[in-house]
N, CA, C and O atoms as CSV, one atom per row, in Angstrom:
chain,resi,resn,atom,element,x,y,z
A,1,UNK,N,N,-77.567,-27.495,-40.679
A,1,UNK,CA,C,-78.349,-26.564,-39.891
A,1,UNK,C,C,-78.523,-27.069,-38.452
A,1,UNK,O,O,-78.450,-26.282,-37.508
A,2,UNK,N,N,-78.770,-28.474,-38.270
A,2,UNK,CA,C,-78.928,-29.380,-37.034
A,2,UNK,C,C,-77.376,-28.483,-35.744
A,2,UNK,O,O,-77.359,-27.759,-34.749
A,3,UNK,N,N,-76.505,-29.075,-36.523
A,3,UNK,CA,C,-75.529,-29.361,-36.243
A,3,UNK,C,C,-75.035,-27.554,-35.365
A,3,UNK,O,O,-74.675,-27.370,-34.202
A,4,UNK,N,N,-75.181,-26.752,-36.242
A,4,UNK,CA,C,-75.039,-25.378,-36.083
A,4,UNK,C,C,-76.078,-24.584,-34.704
A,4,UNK,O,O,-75.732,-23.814,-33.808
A,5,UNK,N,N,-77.377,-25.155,-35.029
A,5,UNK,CA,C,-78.376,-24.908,-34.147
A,5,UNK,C,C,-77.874,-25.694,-32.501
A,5,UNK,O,O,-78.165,-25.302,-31.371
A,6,UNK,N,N,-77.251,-26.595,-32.809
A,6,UNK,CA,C,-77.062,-27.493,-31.415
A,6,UNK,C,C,-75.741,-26.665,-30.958
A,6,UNK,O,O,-75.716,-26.489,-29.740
A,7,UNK,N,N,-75.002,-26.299,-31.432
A,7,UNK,CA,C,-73.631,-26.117,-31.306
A,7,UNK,C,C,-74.224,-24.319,-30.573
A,7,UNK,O,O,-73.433,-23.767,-29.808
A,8,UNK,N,N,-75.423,-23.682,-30.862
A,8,UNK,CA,C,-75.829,-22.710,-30.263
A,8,UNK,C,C,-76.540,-22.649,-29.153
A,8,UNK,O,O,-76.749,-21.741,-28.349
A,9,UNK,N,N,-77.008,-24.156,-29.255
A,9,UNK,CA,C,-78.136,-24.114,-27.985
A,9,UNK,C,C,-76.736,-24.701,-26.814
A,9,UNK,O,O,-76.750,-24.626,-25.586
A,10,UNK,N,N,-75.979,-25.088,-27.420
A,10,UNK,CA,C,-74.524,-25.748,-26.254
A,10,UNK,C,C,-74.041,-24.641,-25.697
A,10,UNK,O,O,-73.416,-24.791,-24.647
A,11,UNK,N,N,-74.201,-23.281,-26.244
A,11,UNK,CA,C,-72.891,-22.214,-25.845
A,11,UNK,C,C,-74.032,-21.598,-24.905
A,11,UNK,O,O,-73.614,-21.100,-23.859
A,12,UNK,N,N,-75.209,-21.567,-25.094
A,12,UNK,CA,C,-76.490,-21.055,-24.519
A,12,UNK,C,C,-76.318,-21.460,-22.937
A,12,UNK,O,O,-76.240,-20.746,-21.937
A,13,UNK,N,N,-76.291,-22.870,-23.101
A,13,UNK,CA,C,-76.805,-23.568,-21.779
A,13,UNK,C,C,-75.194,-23.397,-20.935
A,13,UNK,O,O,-75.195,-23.809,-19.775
A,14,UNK,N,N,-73.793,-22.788,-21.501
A,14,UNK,CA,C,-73.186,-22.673,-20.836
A,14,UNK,C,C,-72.732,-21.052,-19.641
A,14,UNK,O,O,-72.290,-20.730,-18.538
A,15,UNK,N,N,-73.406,-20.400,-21.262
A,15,UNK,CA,C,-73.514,-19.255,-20.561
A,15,UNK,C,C,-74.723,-19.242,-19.236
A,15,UNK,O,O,-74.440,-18.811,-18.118
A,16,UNK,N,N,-76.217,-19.845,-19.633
A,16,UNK,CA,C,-76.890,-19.888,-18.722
A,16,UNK,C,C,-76.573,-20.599,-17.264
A,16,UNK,O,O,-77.065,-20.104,-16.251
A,17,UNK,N,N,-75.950,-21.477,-17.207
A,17,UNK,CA,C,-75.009,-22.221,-16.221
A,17,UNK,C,C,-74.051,-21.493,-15.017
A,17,UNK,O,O,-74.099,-21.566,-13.789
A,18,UNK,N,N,-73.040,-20.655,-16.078
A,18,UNK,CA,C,-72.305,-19.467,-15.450
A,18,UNK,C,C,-73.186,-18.477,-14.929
A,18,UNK,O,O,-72.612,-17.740,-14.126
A,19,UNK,N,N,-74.569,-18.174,-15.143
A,19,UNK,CA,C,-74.833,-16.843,-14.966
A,19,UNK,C,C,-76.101,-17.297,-13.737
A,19,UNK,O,O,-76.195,-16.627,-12.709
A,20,UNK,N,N,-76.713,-18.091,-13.906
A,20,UNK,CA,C,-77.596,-18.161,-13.169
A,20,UNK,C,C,-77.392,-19.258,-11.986
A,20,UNK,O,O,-78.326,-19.416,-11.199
A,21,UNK,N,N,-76.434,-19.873,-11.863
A,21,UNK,CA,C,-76.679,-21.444,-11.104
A,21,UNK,C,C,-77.312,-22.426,-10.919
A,21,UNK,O,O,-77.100,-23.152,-9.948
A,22,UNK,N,N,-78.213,-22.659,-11.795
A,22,UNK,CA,C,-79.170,-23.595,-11.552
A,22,UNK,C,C,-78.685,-24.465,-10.965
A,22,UNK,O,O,-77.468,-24.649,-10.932
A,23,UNK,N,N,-79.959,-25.534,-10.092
A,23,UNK,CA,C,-79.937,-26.203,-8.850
A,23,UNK,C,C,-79.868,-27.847,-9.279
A,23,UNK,O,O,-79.486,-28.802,-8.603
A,24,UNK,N,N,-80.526,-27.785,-11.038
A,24,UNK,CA,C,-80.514,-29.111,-11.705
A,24,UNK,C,C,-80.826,-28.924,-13.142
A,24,UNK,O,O,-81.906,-28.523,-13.575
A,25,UNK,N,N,-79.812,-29.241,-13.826
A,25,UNK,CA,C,-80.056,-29.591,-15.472
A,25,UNK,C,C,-80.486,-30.699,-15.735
A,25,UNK,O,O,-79.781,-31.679,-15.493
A,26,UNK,N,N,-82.156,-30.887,-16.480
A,26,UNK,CA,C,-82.517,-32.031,-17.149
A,26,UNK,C,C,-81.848,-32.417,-18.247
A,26,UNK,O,O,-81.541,-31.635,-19.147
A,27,UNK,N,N,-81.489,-34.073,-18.240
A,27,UNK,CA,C,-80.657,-34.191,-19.800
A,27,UNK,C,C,-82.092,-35.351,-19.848
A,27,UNK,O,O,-82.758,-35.735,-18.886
A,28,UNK,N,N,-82.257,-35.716,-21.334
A,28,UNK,CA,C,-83.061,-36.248,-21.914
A,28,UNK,C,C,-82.142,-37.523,-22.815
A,28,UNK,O,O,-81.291,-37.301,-23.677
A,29,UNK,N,N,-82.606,-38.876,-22.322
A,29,UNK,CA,C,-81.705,-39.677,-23.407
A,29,UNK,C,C,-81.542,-39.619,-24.819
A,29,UNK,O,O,-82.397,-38.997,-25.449
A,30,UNK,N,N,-80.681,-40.108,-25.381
A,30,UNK,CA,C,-80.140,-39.571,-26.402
A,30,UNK,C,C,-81.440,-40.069,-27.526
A,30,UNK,O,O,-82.057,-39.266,-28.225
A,31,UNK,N,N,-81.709,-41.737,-27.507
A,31,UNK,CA,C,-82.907,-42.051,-27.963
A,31,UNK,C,C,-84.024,-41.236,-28.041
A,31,UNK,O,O,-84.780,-41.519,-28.971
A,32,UNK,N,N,-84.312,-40.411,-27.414
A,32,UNK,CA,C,-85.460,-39.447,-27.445
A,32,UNK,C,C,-84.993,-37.863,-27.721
A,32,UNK,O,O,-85.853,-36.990,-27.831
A,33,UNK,N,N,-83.841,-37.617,-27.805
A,33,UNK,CA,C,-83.081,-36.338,-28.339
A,33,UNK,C,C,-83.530,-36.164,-29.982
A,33,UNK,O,O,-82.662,-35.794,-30.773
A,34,UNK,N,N,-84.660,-36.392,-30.376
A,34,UNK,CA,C,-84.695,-36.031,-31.708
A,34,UNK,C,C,-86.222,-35.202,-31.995
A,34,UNK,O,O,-87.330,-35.013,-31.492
A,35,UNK,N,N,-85.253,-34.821,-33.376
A,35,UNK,CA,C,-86.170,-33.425,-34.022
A,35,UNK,C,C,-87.234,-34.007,-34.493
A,35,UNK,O,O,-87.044,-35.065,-35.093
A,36,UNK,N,N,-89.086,-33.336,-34.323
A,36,UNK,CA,C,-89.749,-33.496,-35.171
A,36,UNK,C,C,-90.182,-33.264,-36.143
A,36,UNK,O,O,-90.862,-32.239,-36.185
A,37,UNK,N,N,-90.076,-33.810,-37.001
A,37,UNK,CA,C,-90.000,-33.001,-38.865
A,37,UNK,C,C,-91.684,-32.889,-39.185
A,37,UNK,O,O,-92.176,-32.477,-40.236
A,38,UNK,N,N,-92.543,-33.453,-37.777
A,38,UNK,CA,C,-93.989,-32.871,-38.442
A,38,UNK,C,C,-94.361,-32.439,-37.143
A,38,UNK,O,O,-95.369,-32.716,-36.494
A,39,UNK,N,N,-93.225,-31.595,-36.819
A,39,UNK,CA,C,-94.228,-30.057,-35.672
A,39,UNK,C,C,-95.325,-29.551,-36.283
A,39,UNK,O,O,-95.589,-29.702,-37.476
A,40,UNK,N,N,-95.957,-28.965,-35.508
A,40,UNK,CA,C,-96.924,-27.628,-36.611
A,40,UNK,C,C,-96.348,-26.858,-36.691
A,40,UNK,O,O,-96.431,-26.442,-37.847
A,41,UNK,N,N,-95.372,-26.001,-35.835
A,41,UNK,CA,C,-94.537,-25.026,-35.692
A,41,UNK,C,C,-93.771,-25.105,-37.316
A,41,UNK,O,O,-93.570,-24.094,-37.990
A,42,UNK,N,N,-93.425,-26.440,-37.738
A,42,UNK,CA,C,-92.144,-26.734,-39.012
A,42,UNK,C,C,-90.934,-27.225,-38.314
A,42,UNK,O,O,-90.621,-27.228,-37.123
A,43,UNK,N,N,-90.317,-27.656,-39.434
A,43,UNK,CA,C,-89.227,-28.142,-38.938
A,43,UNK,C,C,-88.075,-27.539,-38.157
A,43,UNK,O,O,-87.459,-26.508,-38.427
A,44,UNK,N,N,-87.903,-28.339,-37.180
A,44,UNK,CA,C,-86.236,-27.498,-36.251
A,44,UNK,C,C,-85.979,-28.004,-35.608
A,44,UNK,O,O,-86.803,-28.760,-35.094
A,45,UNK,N,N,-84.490,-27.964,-35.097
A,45,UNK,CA,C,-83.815,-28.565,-34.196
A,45,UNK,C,C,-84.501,-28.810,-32.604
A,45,UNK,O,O,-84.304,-29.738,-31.819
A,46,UNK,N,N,-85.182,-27.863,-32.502
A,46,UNK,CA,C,-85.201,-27.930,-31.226
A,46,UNK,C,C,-87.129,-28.186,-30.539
A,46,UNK,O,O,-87.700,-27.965,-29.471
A,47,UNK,N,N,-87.470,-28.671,-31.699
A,47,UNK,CA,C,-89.044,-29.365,-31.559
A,47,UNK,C,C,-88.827,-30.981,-31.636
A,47,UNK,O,O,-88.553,-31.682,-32.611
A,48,UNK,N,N,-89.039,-31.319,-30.314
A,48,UNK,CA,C,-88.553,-32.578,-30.527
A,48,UNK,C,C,-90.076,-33.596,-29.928
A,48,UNK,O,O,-91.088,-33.169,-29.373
A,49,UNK,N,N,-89.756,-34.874,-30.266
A,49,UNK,CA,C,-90.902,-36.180,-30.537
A,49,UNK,C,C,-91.690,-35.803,-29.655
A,49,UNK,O,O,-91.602,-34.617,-29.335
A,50,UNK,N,N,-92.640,-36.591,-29.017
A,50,UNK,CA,C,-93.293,-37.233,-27.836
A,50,UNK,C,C,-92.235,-37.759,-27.056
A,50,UNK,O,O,-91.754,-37.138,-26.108
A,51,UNK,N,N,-91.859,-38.868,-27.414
A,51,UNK,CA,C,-91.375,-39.336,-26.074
A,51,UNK,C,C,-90.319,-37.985,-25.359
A,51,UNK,O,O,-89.946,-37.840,-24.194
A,52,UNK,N,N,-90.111,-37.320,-26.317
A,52,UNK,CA,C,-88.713,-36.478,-25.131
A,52,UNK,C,C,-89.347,-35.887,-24.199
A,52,UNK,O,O,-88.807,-35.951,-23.094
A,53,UNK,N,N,-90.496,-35.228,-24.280
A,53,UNK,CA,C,-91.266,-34.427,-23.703
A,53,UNK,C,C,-91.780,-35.199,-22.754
A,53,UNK,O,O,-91.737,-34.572,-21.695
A,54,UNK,N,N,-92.450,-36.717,-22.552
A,54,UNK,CA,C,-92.858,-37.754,-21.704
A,54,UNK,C,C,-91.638,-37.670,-20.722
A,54,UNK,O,O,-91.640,-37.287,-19.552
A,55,UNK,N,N,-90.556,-38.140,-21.517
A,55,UNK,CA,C,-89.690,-37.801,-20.557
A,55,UNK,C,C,-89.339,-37.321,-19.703
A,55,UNK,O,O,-89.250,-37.673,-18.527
A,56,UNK,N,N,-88.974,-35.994,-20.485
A,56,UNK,CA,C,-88.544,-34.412,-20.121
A,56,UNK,C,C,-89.966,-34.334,-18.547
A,56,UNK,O,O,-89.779,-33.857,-17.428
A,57,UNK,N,N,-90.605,-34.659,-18.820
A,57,UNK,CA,C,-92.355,-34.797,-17.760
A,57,UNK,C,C,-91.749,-35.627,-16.735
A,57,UNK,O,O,-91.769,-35.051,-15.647
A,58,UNK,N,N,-91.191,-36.835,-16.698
A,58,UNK,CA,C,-91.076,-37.825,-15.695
A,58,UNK,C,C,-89.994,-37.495,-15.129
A,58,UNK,O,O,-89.857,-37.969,-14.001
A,59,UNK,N,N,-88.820,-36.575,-15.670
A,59,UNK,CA,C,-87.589,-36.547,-14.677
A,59,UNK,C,C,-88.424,-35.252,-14.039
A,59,UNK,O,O,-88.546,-35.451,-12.830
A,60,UNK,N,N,-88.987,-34.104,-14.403
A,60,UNK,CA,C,-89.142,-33.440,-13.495
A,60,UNK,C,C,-90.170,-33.652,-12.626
A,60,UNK,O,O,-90.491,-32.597,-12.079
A,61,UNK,N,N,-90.899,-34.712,-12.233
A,61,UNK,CA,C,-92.183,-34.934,-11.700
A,61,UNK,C,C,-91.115,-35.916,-10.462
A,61,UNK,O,O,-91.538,-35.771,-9.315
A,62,UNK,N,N,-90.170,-36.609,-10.541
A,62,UNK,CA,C,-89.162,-36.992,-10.001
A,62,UNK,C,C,-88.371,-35.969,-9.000
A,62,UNK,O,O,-87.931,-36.151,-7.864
A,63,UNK,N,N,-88.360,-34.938,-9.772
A,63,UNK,CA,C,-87.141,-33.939,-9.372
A,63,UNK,C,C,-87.827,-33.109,-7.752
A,63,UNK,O,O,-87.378,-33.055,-6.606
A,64,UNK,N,N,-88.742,-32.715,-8.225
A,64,UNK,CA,C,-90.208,-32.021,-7.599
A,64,UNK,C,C,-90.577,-32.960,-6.513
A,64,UNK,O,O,-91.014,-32.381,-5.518
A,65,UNK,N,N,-90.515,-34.350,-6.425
A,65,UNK,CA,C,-91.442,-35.271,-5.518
A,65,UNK,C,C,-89.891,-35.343,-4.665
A,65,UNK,O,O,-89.963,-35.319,-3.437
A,66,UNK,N,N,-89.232,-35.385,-4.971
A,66,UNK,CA,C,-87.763,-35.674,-3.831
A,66,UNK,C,C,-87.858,-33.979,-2.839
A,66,UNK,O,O,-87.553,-33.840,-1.654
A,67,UNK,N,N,-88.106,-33.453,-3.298
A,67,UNK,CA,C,-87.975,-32.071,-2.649
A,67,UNK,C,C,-89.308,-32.014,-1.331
A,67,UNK,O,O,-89.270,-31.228,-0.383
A,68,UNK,N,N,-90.404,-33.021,-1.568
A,68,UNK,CA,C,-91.383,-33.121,-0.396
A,68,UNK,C,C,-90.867,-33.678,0.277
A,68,UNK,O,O,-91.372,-33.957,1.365
């Protein structure tokens, strides 16, 4: 299911790529690329830990402060 779900969110972010241009794609290290199996939401691919989200927080707080 992982595997299938990623392979959708890949074709997603390519179409979104082609269609819109974005100015910067966040990637998140791979170490922190994982699913949380105790969301409240439930389990899924695409609810992922703490740290990704800490992360996911510090590159764009990065991204945002270069632009002042």
């Amino acid at each position: 299911m992982i595997t299938k779900m990623n392979s959708f969110l890949e074709k997603y972010e390519l179409i979104f790529v082609e269609e819109v241009e974005p100015i910067w794609i966040l990637k998140v290290s791979e170490k922190n690329n994982v699913s949380n199996v105790q969301h409240k939401w439930g389990v899924a691919p695409f609810h992922y830990i703490l740290p990704y989200y800490q992360e996911a927080f510090e590159k764009l707080k990065e991204f945002y402060s270069k632009d002042k």
